[in-house]
C-alpha positions as CSV (number, residue, x, y, z in Angstrom):
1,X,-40.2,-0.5,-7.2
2,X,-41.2,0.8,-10.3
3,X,-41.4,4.6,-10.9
4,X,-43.3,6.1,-13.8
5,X,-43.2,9.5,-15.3
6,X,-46.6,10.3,-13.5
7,X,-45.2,9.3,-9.9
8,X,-42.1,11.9,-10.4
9,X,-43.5,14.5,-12.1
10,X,-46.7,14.2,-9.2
11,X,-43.4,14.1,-6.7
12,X,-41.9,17.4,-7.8
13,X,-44.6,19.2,-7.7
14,X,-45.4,18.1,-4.3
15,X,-41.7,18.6,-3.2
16,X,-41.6,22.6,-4.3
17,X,-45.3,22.9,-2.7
18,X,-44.1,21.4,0.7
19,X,-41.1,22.9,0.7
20,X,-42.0,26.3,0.1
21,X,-44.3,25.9,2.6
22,X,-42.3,24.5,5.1
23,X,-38.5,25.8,4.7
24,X,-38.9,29.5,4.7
25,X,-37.5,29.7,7.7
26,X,-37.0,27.4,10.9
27,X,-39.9,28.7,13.0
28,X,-42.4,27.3,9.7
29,X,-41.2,23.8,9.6
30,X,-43.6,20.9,9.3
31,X,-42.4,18.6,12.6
32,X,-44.1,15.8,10.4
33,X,-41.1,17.0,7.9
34,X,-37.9,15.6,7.3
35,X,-35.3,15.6,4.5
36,X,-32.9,13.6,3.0
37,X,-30.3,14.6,0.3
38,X,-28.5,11.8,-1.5
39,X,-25.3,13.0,-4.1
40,X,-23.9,10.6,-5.7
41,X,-20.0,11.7,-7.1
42,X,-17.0,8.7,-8.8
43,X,-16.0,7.7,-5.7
44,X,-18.7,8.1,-3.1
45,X,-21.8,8.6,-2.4
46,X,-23.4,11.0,0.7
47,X,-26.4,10.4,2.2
48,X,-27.7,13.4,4.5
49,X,-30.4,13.2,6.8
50,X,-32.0,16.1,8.7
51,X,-34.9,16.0,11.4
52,X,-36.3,17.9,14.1
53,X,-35.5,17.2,17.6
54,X,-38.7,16.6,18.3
55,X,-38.7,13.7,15.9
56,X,-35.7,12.3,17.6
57,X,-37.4,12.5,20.9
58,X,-39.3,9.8,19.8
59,X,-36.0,7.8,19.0
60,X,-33.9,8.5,21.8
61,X,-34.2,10.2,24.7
62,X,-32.8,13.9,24.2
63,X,-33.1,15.6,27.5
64,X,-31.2,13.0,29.9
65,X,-30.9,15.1,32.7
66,X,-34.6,16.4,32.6
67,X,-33.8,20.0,32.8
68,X,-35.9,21.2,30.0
69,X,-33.4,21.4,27.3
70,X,-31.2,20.1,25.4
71,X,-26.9,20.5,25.3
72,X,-24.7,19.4,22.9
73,X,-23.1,16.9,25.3
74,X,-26.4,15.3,25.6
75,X,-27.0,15.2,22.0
76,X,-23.4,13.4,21.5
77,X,-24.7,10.7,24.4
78,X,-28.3,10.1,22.1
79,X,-25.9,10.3,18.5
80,X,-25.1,6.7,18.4
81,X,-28.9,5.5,19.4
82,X,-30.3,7.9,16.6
83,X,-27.5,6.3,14.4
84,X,-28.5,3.1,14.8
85,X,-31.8,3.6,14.3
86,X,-31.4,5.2,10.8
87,X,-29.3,2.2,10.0
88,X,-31.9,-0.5,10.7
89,X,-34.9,2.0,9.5
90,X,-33.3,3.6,6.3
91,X,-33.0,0.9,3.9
92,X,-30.1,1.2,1.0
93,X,-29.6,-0.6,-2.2
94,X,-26.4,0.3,-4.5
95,X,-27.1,-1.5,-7.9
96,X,-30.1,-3.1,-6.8
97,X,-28.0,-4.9,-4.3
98,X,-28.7,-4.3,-0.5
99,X,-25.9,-2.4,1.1
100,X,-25.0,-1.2,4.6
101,X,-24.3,2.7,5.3
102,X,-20.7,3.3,5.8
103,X,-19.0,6.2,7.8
104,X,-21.3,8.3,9.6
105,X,-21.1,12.0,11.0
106,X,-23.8,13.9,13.2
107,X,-26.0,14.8,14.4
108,X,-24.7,18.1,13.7
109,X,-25.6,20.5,16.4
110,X,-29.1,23.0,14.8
111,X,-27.6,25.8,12.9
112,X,-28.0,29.1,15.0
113,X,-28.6,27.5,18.1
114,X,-27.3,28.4,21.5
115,X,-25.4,26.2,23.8
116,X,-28.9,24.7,25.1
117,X,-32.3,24.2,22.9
118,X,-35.3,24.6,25.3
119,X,-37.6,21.5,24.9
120,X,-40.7,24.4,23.7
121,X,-38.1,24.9,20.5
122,X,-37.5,21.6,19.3
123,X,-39.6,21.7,16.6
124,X,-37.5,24.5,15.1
125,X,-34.6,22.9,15.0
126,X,-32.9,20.2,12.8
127,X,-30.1,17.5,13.4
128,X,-28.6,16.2,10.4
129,X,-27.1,13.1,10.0
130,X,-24.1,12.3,6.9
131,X,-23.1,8.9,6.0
132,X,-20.3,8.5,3.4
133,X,-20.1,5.2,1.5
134,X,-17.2,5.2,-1.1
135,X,-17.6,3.6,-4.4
136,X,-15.2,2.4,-6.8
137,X,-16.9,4.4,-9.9
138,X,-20.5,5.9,-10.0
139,X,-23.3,3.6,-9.1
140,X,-25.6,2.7,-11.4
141,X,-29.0,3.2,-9.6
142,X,-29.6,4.0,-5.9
143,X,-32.5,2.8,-3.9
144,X,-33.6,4.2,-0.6
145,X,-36.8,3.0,1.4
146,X,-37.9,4.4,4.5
147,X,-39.2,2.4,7.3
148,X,-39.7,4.4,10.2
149,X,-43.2,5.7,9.6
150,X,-44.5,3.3,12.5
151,X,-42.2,5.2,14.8
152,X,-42.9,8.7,13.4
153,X,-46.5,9.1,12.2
154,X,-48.4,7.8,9.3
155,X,-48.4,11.5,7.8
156,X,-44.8,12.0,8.3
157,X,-43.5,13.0,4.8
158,X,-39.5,12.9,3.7
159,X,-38.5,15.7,1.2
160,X,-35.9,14.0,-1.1
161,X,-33.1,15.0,-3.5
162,X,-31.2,13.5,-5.4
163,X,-27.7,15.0,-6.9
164,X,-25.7,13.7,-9.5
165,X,-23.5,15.3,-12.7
166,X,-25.0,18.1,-11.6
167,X,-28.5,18.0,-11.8
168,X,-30.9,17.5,-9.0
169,X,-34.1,15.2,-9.0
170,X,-36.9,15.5,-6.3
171,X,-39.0,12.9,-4.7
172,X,-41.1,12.5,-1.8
173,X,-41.3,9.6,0.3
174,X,-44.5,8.5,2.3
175,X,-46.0,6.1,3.6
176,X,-47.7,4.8,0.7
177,X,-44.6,5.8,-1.2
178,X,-41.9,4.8,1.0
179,X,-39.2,4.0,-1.6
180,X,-37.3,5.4,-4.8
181,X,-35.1,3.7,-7.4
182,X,-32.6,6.8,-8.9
183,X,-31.2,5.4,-12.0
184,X,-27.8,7.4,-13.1
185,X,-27.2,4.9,-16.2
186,X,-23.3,4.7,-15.7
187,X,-21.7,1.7,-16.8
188,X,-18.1,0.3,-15.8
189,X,-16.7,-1.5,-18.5
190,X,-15.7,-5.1,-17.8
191,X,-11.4,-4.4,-17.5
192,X,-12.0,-1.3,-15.5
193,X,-14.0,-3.6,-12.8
194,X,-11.5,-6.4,-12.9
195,X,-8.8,-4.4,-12.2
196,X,-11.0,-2.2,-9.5
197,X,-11.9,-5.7,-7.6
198,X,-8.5,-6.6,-7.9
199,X,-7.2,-3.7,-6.6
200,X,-10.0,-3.4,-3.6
201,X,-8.5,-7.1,-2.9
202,X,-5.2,-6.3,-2.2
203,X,-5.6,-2.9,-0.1
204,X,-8.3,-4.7,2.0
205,X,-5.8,-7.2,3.2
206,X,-2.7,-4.5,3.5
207,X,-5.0,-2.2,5.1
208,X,-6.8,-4.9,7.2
209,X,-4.7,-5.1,10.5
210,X,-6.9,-7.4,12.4
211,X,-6.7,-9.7,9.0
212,X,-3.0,-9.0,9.3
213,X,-2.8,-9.6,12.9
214,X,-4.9,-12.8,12.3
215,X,-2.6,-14.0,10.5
216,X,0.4,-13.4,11.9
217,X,-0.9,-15.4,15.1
218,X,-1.3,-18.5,13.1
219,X,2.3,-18.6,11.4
220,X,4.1,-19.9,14.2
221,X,4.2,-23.2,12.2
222,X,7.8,-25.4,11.8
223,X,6.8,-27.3,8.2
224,X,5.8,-25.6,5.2
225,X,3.5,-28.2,4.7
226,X,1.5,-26.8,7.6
227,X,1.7,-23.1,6.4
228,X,0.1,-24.2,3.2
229,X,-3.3,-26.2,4.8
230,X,-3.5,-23.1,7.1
231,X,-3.6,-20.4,4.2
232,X,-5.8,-22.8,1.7
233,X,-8.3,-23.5,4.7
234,X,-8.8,-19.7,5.6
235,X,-8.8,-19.2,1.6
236,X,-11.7,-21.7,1.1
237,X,-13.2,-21.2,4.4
238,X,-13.5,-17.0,3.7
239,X,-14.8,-17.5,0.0
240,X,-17.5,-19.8,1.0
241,X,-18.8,-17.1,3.9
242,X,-18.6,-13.9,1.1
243,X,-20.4,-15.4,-1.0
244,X,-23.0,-16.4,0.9
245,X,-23.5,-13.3,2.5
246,X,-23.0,-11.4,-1.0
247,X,-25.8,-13.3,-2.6
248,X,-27.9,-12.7,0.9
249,X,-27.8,-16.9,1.8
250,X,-26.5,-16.1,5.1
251,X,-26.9,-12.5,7.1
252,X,-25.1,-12.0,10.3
253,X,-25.2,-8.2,11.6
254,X,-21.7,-6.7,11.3
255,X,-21.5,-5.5,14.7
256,X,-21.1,-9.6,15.1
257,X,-19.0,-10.0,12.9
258,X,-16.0,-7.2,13.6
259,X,-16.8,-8.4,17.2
260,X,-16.3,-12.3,16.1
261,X,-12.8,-11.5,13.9
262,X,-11.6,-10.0,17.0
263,X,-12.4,-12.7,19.2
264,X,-10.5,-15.2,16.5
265,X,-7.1,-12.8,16.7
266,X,-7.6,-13.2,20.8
267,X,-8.1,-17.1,20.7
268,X,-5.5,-17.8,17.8
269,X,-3.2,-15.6,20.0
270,X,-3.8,-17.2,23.3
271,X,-3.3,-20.9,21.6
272,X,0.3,-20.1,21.1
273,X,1.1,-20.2,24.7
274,X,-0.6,-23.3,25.5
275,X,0.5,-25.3,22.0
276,X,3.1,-25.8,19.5
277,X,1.1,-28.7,17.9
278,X,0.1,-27.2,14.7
279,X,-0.7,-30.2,12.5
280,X,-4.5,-29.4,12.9
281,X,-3.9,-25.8,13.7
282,X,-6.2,-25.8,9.5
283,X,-9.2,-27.0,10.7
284,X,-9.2,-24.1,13.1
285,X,-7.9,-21.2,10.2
286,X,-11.2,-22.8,8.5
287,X,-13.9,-22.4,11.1
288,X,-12.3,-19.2,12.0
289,X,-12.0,-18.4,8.5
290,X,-15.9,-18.1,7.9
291,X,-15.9,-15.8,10.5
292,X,-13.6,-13.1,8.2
293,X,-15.3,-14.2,5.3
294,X,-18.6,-12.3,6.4
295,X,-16.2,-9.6,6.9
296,X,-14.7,-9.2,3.7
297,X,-18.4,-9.2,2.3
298,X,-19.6,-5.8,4.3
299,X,-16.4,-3.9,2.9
300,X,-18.1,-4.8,-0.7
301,X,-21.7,-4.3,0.5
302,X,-20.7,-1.2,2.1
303,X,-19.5,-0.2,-2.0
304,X,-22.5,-1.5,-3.7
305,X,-21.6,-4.2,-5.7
306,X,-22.7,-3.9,-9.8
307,X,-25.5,-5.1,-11.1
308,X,-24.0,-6.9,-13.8
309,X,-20.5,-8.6,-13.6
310,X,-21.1,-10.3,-9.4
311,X,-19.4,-13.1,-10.1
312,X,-16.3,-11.8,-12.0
313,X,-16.4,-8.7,-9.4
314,X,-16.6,-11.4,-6.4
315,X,-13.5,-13.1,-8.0
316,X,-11.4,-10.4,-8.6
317,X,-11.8,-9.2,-5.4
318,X,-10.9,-12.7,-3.7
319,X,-7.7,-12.9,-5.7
320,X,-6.8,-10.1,-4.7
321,X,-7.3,-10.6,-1.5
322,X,-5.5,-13.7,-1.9
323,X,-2.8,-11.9,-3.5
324,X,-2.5,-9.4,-0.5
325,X,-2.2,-12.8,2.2
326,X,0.2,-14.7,-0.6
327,X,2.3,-11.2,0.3
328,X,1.8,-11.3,3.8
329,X,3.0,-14.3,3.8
330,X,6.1,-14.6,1.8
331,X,7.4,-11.5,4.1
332,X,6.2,-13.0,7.5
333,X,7.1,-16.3,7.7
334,X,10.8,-16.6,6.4
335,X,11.4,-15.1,9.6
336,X,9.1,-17.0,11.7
337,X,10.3,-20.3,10.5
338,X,14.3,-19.2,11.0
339,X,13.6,-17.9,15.0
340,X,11.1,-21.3,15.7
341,X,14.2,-22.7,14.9
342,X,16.5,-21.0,17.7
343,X,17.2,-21.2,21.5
344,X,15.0,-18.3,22.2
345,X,11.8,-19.1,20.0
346,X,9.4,-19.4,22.5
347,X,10.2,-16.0,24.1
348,X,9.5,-14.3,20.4
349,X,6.4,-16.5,20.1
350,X,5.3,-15.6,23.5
351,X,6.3,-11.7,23.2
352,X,4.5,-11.3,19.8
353,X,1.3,-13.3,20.7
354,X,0.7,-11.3,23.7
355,X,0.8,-8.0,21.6
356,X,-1.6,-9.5,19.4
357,X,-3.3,-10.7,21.9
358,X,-3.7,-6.8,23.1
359,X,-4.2,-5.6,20.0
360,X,-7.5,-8.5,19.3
361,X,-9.0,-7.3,23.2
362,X,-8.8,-3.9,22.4
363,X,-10.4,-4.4,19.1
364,X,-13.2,-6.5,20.8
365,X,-13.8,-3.8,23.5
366,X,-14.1,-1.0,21.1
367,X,-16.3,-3.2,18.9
368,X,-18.3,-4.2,21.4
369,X,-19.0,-1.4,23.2
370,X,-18.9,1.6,20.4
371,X,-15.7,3.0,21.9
372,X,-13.1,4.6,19.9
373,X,-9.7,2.9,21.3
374,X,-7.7,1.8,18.2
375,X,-6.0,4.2,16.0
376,X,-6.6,1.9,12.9
C-alpha cells in the first residue's frame, strides 16, 4: 500500500472535481457516489459512512412491505444487514494491524426527509453510517480498503477525508485504488504504553461482567489448592488464544466468540448443580479459557494495537488483566470457601449458580440473535 506524492496530489484534485460536481445539492448526487470521513482525535477514532439508498438497495432490501417507499421503521429492520455488510466489506487497519470496527450508529434517517422516501427519490438521499473505535492515544497510521465494488459497480467511486490535528486530507478510493494508508506520525513513548496496557488490563476484567460472572461460577472450590490450578489454567489457557489471534494464527469471528464466552458462564453454572467434585474442575477453566482468550484479543483489535512495542503491549495488558482476576479473587472467594463450609452451602451454591446461569442465557440470546437485553 504504498502512496506517493503523485497518487495524492492526482486524488485531491479528483476529490474537489467530483465533489463539486456532485454535492451541490442532493438532487446532483452521483448514485455511483459515496463518502467516507475518517477523524482520528487521542482517544478515538470515527469512521463515517454515507450512501444513497439506492446503493443500499442492493445490500438489503429497503422497501419490506413493497409499498413504494421507504419508512424509518423499515430502515431500522435493514440497519443491522447494512451494518454487517460494511463490517465484512470495509476493511480497517490501526497501526498496520487489522482491527474490527467498534460501536456503530445509523443509518441515520436522509437529512430533510419526510416520514416516507418514495422509491423514485432514492438516489437523493443518503444514510450515513458512524462507527466509534476508542484508542488509548492517537494512532499512528490508519488504513481503510474498500471491498464492495463487486456489489456496487466497478465505477462506483468513494470520496474520502481524512481529519486529524486539524487538518484535512482527501483521497479517492476506486476500484483500481481501493485502499489508503494515512500516516499521523504520533508516537507513544514506551512508559506511557506500559502503563496504558496495564491499565486497559485491569478495567477489562472489572468492567467484564461475563469474565466476572465466569469466574464466579468456578469458585465454588473447598481447597486452595484447587482455586490455584483453576486461575493458572484459565491464565495460560487465555494468553495462548490472544496471542494467537493478535498475531492473526487463529481467526474466529467475534459474533462466535461473545456467543462461545456465554455459553462457558451457562455450562460452568449448570455444573454446579450436578457436581461438587472440583479436582479436575482446571482442565475445564483451560479449554474454556481459550474461548475468553479470543475475547480479550477483539477488545485490543478493536483499539488498534502499535506498530512497535506488540509484545510488551500484549504483556502489560495480560498482567493486567491478571491483576484485575488476582482482585476478583482475593474478594470472592474468602466468602465462598467460609459458606461451602456451612449447613446451608448448597442452597447459596445453587441460588447464585442459577442467577448466573440467567445472566450467561441472556447473554447468549442477545448475542446470538442481535437483541439488546442486557444492561451491561
Amino acid at each position: 500500500m504504498k502512496i506517493g506524492l503523485a497518487r495524492r496530489a492526482a486524488g485531491g484534485w479528483l476529490f474537489w472535481a467530483v465533489w463539486c460536481s456532485f454535492s451541490a445539492s442532493a438532487w446532483a448526487h452521483n448514485p455511483d457516489t459515496s463518502y467516507s470521513r475518517v477523524v482520528l482525535m487521542p482517544a478515538a477514532v470515527e469512521f463515517h459512512f454515507s450512501y444513497d439508498l439506492s446503493t443500499l438497495q442492493r445490500v438489503a432490501t429497503l422497501d419490506a412491505n413493497g409499498d413504494g417507499s421507504l419508512s424509518k421503521a423499515e430502515l431500522a429492520d435493514a440497519a443491522p444487514a447494512l451494518r454487517q455488510f460494511l463490517r465484512e466489506h470495509i476493511l480497517l487497519d490501526l497501526n498496520q494491524h487489522e482491527a474490527d470496527f467498534a460501536e456503530s450508529e445509523g443509518p441515520a434517517w436522509p437529512e430533510g426527509a419526510g416520514e416516507s422516501i418514495p422509491i423514485s427519490q432514492f438516489e437523493q438521499h443518503l444514510a450515513a453510517f458512524t462507527f466509534r473505535n476508542p484508542v488509548l492515544s492517537l494512532p499512528e497510521s490508519v488504513t481503510l480498503t474498500f471491498d464492495f465494488f463487486e456489489q456496487f459497480g466497478p465505477a462506483h467511486t468513494v470520496l474520502g477525508v481524512f481529519v486529524c490535528n486539524g487538518r484535512e486530507n482527501e483521497v479517492v478510493f476506486t476500484r483500481s485504488q481501493p485502499d489508503h494508508l494515512y500516516v499521523t506520525g504520533s508516537v507513544t513513548s514506551v512508559k506511557r504504553q506500559i502503563a496504558q496496557y496495564l491499565k486497559l488490563g485491569v478495567e477489562h476484567i472489572f468492567l467484564g461482567y461475563d469474565h466476572i460472572a465466569f469466574l464466579l461460577a468456578l469458585l465454588f472450590v473447598r481447597r486452595f489448592v484447587d482455586l490455584l490450578k483453576i486461575v493458572t489454567a484459565f491464565t495460560v489457557a487465555h494468553t495462548i488464544t490472544l496471542a494467537l489471534a493478535v498475531l492473526q494464527i487463529v481467526t474466529i469471528p467475534p459474533q462466535w466468540v461473545e456467543i462461545g464466552i456465554a455459553v462457558t458462564i451457562m455450562y460452568v453454572a449448570a455444573e454446579n448443580f450436578w457436581t461438587t467434585e472440583t479436582r479436575y474442575r482446571w482442565m475445564l477453566t483451560f479449554g474454556f479459557g481459550l474461548v475468553h482468550g479470543f475475547g480479550f484479543a477483539s477488545v485490543l483489535r478493536e483499539l488498534g494495537l502499535p506498530t512497535t512495542g506488540l509484545a510488551r503491549s500484549l504483556i502489560s495488558f495480560n498482567l493486567g488483566v491478571e491483576a484485575g482476576q488476582i482482585a476478583i479473587v482475593g474478594i470472592l472467594w474468602p466468602g465462598l470457601w467460609w459458606v461451602t463450609r456451612q449447613a446451608f452451602a448448597q442452597r447459596v451454591r445453587y441460588g447464585i449458580s442459577a442467577v448466573i446461569f440467567l445472566f450467561g442465557a441472556a447473554w447468549f440470546v442477545e448475542r446470538a440473535s442481535g437483541l439488546r437485553l442486557m444492561p451491561f
